[in-house]
N, C-alpha and C positions, 0 to 999 in steps of 0.2 A: 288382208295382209298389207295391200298398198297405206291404207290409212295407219299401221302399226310401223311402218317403214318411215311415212311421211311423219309422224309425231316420235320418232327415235335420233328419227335426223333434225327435226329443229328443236331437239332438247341438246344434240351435240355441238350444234350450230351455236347454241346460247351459250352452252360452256365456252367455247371457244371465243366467241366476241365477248363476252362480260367481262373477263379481266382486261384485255387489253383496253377495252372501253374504260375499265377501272382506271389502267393505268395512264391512258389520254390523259385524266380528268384529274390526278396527283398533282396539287400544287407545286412548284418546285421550293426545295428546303434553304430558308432561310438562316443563316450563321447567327448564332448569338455567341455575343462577348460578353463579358465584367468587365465593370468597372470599381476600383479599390483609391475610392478618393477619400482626401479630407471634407472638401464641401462644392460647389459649384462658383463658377466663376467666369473670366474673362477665357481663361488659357483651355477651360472644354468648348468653348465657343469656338477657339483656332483647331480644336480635337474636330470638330464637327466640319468643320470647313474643309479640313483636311479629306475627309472620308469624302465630301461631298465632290469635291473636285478630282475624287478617284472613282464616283460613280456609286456610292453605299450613299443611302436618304435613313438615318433610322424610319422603326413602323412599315417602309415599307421593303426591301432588300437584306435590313440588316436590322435586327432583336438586341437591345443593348440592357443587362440587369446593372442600374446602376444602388452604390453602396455610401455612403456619407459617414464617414466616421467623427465630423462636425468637433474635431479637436482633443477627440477622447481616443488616443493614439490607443488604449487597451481596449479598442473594439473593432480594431481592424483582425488579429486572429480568427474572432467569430463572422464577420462579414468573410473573411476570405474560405472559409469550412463551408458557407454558405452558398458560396461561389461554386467549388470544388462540386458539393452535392447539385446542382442542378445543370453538372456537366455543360458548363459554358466551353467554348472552342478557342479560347481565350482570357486571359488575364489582363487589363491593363491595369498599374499600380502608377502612385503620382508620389511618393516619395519614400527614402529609402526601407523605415517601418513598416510599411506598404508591401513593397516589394519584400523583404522578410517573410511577414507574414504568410503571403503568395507561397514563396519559396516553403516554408516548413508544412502546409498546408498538401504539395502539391508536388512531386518529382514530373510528373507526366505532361500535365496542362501548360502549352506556353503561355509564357510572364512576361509582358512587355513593358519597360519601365519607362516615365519619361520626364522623369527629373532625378535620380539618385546620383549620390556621388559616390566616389570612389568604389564603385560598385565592387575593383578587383580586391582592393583592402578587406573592403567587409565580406569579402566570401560568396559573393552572391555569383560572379563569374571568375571563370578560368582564368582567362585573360582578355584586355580589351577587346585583340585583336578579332580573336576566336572562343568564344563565352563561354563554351561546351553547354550540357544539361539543358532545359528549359528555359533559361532567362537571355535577355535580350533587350536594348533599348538607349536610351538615351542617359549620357554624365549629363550634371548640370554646373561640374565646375565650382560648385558650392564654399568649399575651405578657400582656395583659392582667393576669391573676389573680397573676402572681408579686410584685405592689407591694402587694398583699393579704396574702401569705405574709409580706410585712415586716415588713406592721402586726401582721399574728397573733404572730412573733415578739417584737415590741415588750410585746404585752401579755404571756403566756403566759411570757416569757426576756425580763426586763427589762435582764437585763447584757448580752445579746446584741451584740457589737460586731463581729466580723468571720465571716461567712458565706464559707466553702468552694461555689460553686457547680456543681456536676457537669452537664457540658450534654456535647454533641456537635457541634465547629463544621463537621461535615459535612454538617446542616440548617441551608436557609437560615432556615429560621422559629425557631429558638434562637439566631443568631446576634441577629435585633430582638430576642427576650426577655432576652439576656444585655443590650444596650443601653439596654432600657428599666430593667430591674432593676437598672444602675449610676444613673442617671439619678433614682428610688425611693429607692436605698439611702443616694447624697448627702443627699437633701432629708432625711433623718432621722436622717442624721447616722453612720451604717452603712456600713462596708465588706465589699467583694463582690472574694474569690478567685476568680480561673476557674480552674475547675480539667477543663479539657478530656478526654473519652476517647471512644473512638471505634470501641471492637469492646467485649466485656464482659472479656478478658484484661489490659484496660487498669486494673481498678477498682482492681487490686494497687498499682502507681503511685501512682494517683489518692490514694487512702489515706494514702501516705507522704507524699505533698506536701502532704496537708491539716494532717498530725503536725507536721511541717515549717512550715507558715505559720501555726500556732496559733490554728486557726479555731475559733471553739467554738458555732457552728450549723452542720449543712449543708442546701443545698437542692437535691433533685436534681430535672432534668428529666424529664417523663414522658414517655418515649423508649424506644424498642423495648431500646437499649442496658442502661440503668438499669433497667427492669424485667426483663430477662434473670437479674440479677444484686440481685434487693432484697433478697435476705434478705441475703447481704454488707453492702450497706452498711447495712443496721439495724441490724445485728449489729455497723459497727465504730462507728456513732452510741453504739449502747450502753456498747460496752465503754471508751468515751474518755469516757463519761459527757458529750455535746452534744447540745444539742435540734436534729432535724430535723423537716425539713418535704416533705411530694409535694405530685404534683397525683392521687395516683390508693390507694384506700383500704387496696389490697392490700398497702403498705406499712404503715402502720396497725398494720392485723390483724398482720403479722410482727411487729411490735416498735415501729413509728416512732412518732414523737410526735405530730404532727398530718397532716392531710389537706385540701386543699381545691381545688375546682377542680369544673367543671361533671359532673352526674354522668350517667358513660357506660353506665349500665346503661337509664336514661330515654332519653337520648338514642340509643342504639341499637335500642331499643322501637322509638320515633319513627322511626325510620329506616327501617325497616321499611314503613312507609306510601308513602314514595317505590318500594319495589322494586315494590309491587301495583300503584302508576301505571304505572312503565316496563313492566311486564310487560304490560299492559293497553293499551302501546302510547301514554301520556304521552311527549314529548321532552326529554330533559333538560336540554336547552339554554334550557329554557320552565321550568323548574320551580327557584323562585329558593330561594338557599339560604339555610337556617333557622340560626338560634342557637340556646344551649342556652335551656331554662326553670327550670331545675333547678339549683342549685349546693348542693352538699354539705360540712358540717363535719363530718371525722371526729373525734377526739379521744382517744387511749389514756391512759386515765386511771392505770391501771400506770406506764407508762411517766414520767407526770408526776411521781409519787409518785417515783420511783427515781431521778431527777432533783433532786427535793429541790423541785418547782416547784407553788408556791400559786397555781391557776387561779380567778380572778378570775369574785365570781355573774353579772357582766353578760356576762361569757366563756359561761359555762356554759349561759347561756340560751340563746346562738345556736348553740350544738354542735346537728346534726342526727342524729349518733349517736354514741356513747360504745363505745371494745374496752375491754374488760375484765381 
């Protein structure tokens, strides 16, 4: 009897420590996010930094699925379906198609955006203040800044008279910035080509038509499209000897003339701070959306030179960084 006692009790004894011993032994659950890019760059570098100086290392705290739509704006949809099924605890989207996508994909899952514009125009939020639904994140100011690119051209290319525009009228948020940049270009006296394209096979075209309407700036949108394809058009800026103009630096560094526009490596930092609230269980329906702080002049001073263009000292003063 003692020995059927003693082997009753250390079979209950093992029920009882197994699980708990089980549960000692539970790694703790690591979050994973998406990510809903065009391609990889400078600005998930400031993404990275961001998270790291809030205490998330991807690999080892924090599981990141990332999504490259590499300029083929008709495949974000399917990356963000993809997203959705592998129930990530997060969305980050990097422009406003992006964020779309997210959005029809997804009522549940928060969307943190960290470059769209007018995000309240296009439906994506409530209102700034207060987003409601799932989306959340950062304006980047985008329409905005290209009556900026005018006057830069005005100083910088004083003969500058008719602007080649390279946009994509398959965003609705370039279709206001082509409007307002006609609207800019009148009042100063400047005419504005559209010159539409809408996959990066298009920019061949695009090129011809600019030869063709004897544009002698261009201004491309900073668009999954256009930057798919910037060393192209740097490259045909240069060789027809026209000053252009981005919104994003990486053209710059290739060859372009200027840059300006809010800067995504800050603002993607910044953005960061939202993912530690969501994760943390903030709603980002409650979490209203931020503007940029930061706006960047690039300036290729090469370029200027090769150009034949005498960059004015009150110019010079407001460049925020200088390629070489």
């Amino acid at each position: 009897m003692t020995d059927r006692r003693a082997f009753i009790g250390s079979v209950a004894a093992g029920l009882l420590v197994a699980p708990f011993k089980a549960f000692a032994q539970q790694p703790a659950r690591v979050p994973r996010i998406g990510i809903l890019g065009n391609t990889e760059g400078s600005a998930w570098d400031g993404f990275r930094r961001g998270l790291r100086e809030l205490g998330y290392v991807e690999g080892r705290n924090l599981a990141i699925e990332w999504r490259w739509a590499d300029g083929r704006v008709d495949r974000y949809p399917e990356f963000a379906a993809e997203l959705v099924r592998s129930n990530v605890a997060l969305i980050v989207t990097s422009s406003t198609p992006a964020t779309q996508a997210a959005k029809r994909a997804t009522a549940t899952i928060p969307i943190l955006m960290t470059n769209s514009a007018y995000p309240d125009k296009m439906g994506l939020v409530e209102t700034l203040a207060r987003p409601g639904g799932n989306v959340t994140g950062f304006s980047n100011f985008g329409p905005e800044l290209v009556g900026k690119s005018l006057e830069l051209f005005k100083e910088l290319a004083p003969k500058t008279s008719r602007i080649g525009v390279i946009w994509n009228p398959t965003n609705p948020v370039e279709a206001i910035s082509l409007r307002e940049a006609m609207t800019a270009a009148a009042s100063v006296g400047m005419e504005l080509v559209s010159v539409e394209v809408r996959a990066p096979e298009e920019h061949a075209a695009a090129f011809a038509t600019m030869i063709d309407r004897r544009v002698d700036a261009i201004k491309a949108f900073g668009n999954p499209v256009n930057f798919r394809n910037f060393q192209p058009i740097v490259d045909f800026a240069l060789k027809n000897r026209i000053a252009s103009a981005f919104d994003e630096r990486a053209f710059v560094d290739a060859g372009g003339l200027f840059s300006y526009g809010s800067s995504f490596v800050d603002t993607y930092r910044r953005a960061a701070t939202y993912v530690d609230k969501i994760l943390k269980g903030a709603k980002p329906g409650e979490l209203p959306i931020q503007h940029p702080t930061k706006f960047d002049l690039v300036l290729n001073l090469k370029t200027a030179k090769a150009l034949g263009l005498m960059v004015p000292a009150s110019l010079l003063l407001r460049v925020d960084d200088f390629v070489q």
